[in-house]
Each structure stands twice: as C-alpha cells, then as structure tokens.
N, C-alpha and C positions, 0 to 999 in steps of 0.2 A: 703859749698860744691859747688864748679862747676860742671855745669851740661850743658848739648846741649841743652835739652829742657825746656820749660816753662813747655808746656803740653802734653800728647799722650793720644791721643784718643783712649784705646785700643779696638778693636772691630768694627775699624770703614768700614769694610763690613757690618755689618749688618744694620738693617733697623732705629733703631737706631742709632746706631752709625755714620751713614751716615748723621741723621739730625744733629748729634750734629758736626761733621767735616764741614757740610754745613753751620753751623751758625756760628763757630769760623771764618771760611773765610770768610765771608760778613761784621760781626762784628767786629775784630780784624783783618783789612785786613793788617796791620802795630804795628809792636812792640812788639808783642808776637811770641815768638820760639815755633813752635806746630810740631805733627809731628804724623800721621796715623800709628796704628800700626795692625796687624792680624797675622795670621798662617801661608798665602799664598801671595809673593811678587807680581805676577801675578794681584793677584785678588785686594789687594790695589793699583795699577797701573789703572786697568780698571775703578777700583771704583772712583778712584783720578779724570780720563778723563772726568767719565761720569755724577760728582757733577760739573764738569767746576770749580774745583780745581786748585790753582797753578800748574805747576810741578816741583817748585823750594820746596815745600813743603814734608818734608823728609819723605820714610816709612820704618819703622821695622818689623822685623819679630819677633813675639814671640806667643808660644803656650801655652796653660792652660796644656799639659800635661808634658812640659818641663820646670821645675822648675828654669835652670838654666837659660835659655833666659826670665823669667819674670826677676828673679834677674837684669839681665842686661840691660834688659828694665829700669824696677827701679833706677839703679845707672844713668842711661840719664837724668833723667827728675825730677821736681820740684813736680807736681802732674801727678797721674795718673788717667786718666776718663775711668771707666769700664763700657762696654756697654753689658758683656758675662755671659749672666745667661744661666737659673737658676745659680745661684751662689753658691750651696746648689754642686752643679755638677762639676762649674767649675770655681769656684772663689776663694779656701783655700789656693793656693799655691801665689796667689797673693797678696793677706792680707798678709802672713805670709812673703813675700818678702821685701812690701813697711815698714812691722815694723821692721821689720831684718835691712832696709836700709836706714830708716828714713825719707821715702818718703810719701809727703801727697798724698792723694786716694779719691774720690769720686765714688760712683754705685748709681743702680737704685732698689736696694733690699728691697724686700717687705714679707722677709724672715727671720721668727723672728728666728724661730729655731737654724739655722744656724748664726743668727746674734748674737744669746748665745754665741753658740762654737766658735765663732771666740772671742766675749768679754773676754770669759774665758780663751783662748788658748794665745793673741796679745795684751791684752791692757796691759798689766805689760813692753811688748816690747816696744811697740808702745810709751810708757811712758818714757822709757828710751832712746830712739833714736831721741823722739822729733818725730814720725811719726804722722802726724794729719788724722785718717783713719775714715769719714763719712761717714756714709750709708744712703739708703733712701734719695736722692734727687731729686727726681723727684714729679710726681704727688701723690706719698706715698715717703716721707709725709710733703715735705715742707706747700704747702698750711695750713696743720690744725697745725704743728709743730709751724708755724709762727703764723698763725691766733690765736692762743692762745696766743701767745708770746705780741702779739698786745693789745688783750684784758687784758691778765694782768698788763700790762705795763700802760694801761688806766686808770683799776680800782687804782693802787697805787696811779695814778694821781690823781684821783679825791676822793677817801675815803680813803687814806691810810693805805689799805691792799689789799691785791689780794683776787679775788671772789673764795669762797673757794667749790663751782658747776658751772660747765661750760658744757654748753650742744651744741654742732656741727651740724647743722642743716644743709644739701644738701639740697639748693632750686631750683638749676637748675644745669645740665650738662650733654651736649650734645659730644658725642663722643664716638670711640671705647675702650676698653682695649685694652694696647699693648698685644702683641701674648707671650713675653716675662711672661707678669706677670700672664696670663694663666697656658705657662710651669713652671712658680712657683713655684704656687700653687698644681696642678698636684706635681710633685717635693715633694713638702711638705707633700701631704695625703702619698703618696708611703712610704716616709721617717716615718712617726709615724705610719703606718703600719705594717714597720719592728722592729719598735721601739718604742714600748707603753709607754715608758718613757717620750719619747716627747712628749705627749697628751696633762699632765699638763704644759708642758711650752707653748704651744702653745693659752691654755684658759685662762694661767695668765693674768690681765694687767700687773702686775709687772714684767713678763719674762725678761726686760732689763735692772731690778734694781737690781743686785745682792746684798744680806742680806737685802734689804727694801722690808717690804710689808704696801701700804697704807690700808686706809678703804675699804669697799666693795664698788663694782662699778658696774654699771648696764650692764646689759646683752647685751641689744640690739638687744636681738634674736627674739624678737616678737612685729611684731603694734602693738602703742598705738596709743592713742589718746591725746598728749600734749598739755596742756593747756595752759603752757605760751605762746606756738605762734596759739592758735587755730587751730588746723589743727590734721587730723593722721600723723603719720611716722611709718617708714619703718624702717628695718634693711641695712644697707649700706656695702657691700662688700669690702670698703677699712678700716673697722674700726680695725678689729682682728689686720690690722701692724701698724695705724695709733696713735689708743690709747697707744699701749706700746712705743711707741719714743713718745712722749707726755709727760707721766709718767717718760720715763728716762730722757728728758732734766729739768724737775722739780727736779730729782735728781742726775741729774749731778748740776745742778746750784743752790745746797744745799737746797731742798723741798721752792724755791721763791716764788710758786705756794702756799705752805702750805703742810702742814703733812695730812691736812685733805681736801684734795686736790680730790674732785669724776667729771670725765669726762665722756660723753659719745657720739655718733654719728650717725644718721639717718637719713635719708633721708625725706624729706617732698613731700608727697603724695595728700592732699590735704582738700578740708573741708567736713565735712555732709555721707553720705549714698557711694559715688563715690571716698571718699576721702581714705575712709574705705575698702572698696573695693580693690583700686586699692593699698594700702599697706597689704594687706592680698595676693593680685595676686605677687607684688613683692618677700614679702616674700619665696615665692613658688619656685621664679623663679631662678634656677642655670645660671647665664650668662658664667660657661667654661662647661656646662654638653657636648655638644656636639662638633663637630668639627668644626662648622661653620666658629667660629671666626677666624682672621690673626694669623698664623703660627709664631715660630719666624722668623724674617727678613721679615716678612712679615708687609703692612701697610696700610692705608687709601690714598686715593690721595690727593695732594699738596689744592687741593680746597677742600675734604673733612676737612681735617685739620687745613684750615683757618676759616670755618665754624661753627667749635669746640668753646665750651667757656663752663667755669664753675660759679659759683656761691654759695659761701657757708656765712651761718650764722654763729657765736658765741653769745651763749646770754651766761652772767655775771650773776649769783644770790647773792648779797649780803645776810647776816643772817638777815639782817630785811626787804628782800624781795625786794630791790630797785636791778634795772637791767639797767646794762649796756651791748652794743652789739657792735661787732666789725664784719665786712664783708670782706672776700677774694673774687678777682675774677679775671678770667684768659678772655685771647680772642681767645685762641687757644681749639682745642680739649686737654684734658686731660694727654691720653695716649699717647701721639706723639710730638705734636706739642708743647704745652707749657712745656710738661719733660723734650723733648730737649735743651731749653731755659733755664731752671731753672738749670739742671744737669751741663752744661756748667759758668754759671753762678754763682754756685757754686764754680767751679775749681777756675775760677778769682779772686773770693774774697780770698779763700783762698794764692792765689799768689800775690794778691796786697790789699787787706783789711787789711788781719786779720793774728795776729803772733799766739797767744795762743801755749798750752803747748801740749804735745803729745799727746795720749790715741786715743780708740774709745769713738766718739764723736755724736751727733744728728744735726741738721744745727742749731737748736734755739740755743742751747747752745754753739755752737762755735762761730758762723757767727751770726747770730740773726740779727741787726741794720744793719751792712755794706750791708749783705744780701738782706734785705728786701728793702734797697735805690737802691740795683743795679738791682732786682727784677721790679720795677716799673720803673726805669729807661729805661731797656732796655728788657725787657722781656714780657710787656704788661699783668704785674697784677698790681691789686690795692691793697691794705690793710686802713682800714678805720676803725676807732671809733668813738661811740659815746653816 
C-alpha cells in the first residue's frame, strides 16, 4: 500500500505528543516522511513554530470524534503514534480505523480494561488486514515487558529453561507521572463504577490472555519484607498494567515464559526499622488522590526531565534456588522524557525492523530484540544480564 506518510504523530499538541514530534525532528531529521496530526490546524501551526519544527513538515486534521477523518488519517500513513488518552475516552474509533485499514498503531495506554475491549472487538481485524496494533509503549510497559524478555532470554542461555518466578524490583526513579496516566486511571475507577463487571478484569493478571488463566500470582498489595534482595518493598503503582502485558506477551509468544510462569513488582524501600517504615508510608500513599499533579498537556520542564532516570531489578528463581538478574535503566524521567523516546522508537522499529503478522500485539512479543537494540541505541536505556 502507498502511503504519504512513514509516520503521524497524532496528538502532537499535546504535551506529549510534542516530545515525541520533538524527537522524530532531532533524530530523523532525513529520511523518514512524518507528519503532526490534531483536531485544530491553527494550533499544530503554532505548536510546529514553537518546537522549531520544520515547516516543510506536513499537518493533518483529524478528530477522536470524527470517525471518518481518523479513517483517512489512517489510509496516509504506515504507522500511527497516539498520544490522546485516556484512551478509554478517546481512542476506540482509532484502533478500530487502523484495523479496518491495515495500519500499524503505537499508544501510551496503561488501560487494561479497555485494552480488553479493544483485543476483543480488533484483533480478529487487525489479523486480517495485517494491522500490527501495540499498546503500552512507553514507561508502562516497555521497561519490565523488555526487562523480562531479557532476563528470560538469559536464563534459556545459561540453564536451558526459563526462570519459572520473576520478581520486578523499582530501586530507583526519579520523576513525575504523566498528567495523561492520571486521567487514566481516574478514567478507569469512573468506568468500573458504572460497570462492576469490570472489577474482575481489572484485578486479573490474566485480563490480556483471553481463555489462559496461569498459576496464582502475588498481590503486591502489601509490604514485605523480601528476602532474596534483603530489603522491604512496597507496592508499585505501575504494576496492575505492567504485570498483565507481561503475562500476554508470554502468551502471545506461546507460555516461552512457561505455563507456570508467576511475576510480580514493587518497589524497594529499603533495609531494617526505616526500610519498613517507609514501604508501609508508601503503601498509604495515593500519588493521583489530589490535584496537584501535571494536567494533561501538562509537564515538568526540559531540565526537570533531564534529570529524571529509572532503575529497575529482575531477579530469575531457578527451582533449585540458583538466581539470575537482569537490570533496566533509563536517563530520562519516567513519564516524559524517556516515554517519549521509547513510544517514538517503537513507531521506527515497527517501520523499519520488524514485519510480523497483524493482531494486537505487547512490544516483547512483536519487537522484542530489534526493540531493545534501537532502545539503547538511541534512546538512553540499558538492559543488562547476569
């Protein structure tokens, strides 16, 4: 299929979508056909000026309420990068476009609910059209979707089988949530509010495995005290979307992981009396209870951003106890700065890495390898075994 564009950044007003149009420009300043897309020509005109954007760089109009300008967004372009959540709100007409049209699709959704209803409603299309439709590519949930991929990939290496307990361990990270993954979340309680049905899909891990249900897997909801890294942990706020694309690209890439396959992820707090403590204060702690935090379009500044950086563990439990660990880690904040990198980054591979077959997909299971080389390459993570 011909098409004008490589890629449209749709949303690239917003505060997101602005880093990620800022970094195809810097990065791809040659060779790739991209091209800004929003609801208001005006405002990608200003937005264009005031990134010090080309102006040879083309913009679109297309609205989440008008179903037929997404279509035709879609029929332009190779992939589409969605930067317009909640996506629960305002992303169905757009999934259901790019599988209608064949067009591969990257977001930043951290929205399992609706990442159901879209699996249920689009991958049988998506399948058929050849649409390659990834969700979660950003800070939820490439980092642990990869970081596992890593560590499995290790253990086959070294015992020839994969570690069949993987436990996710946050030892450092410094940065905001986006304002995005806030309204979310919000988003999400509102929606199983009016719809108790969604309760269970939301406390599955399996939610994204339709007909598999693995072993029982740990809560995460309460400090411990983990022994194999000496230290307490915490419950970690990005685990409820992180664990379930974890679990599905295990079973998208036929249970590689194993059938008896149990993950989980918290946060490390620290040692003794203080360590304790302070994963019991976390626990406590709602970081969207109030309004404080960035709005969407809303962000941290250029040098908060830079200042940003994460750091996560993977430890491996072999069944006779022998452990191997694998480390991610970004240099950016979190929420902004390395999402934007990563979500962008994502688009590429899929335009110039990786062919694979249609359906919705997780980044491990489609991209996995090419991913995680263009990740360290040009996006300032590491990934490490050992």
């Amino acid at each position: 299929m011909t098409t004008d564009f490589d890629v449209i950044v749709y949303g690239a007003t917003g505060y997101t979508g602005r880093l990620v149009a800022e970094y195809i420009a810097l990065t791809y300043p040659a060779g790739v056909r991209w091209a800004m897309a929003g609801r208001s020509l005006s405002k990608l005109e200003e937005v264009r000026g005031e990134m010090g954007i080309s102006a040879d760089v083309p913009l679109v109009t297309a609205n989440a309420d008008d179903p037929a300008s997404l279509r035709a967004m879609c029929e332009r372009t190779k992939v589409v990068i969605s930067t317009v959540g909640p996506y629960q709100l305002y992303g169905s007409d757009l999934v259901a476009a790019c599988a209608a049209t064949g067009t591969a699709y990257v977001d930043l959704c951290g929205e399992p609910a609706w990442m159901r209803q879209m699996i249920d409603a689009h991958d049988a299309e998506a399948k058929r059209t050849g649409a390659r439709i990834v969700f979660s590519c950003g800070f939820d949930s490439i980092p642990f979707d990869l970081g596992v991929l890593t560590l499995q990939e290790a253990a086959v290496a070294r015992f020839g089988r994969p570690a069949p307990r993987v436990k996710c361990r946050v030892r450092t990270m410094k940065g905001t949530f986006s304002g995005g993954t806030a309204a979310s979340l919000k988003a999400t309680l509102a929606a199983a509010a009016k719809d108790p049905s969604l309760v269970p899909l939301l406390a599955s891990p399996f939610a994204l495995t339709p007909g598999h249900k693995g072993p029982h897997q740990p809560t995460g909801l309460i400090p411990e005290y983990d022994s194999t890294i000496e230290s307490w942990v915490a419950p970690f706020v990005m685990a409820p979307i992180n664990t379930k694309n974890v679990h599905r690209t295990n079973f998208l890439l036929g249970q590689r992981y194993g059938d008896d396959f149990v993950y989980d992820e918290m946060v490390v707090t620290g040692l003794g009396e203080m360590g304790k403590a302070a994963a019991e204060a976390l626990t406590k702690l709602n970081p969207f209870a109030d309004n404080k935090g960035p709005k969407p379009g809303e962000g941290p500044t250029k040098e908060e951003r830079e200042s940003g950086h994460y750091d996560v563990l993977f430890i491996g439990l072999m069944p006779d106890g022998t452990r191997i660990d694998a480390v991610v880690t970004g240099d950016r904040d979190p929420g902004y700065g390395s999402t934007s990198k990563m979500l962008a980054e994502s688009a590429m591979c899929l335009i110039e890495d990786v062919a694979g077959d249609g359906g919705i997909w997780t980044p491990g299971a489609l991209m996995g390898e090419p991913l995680r080389k263009r990740l360290i390459a040009k996006a300032g993570m590491t990934f490490t075994a050992n």
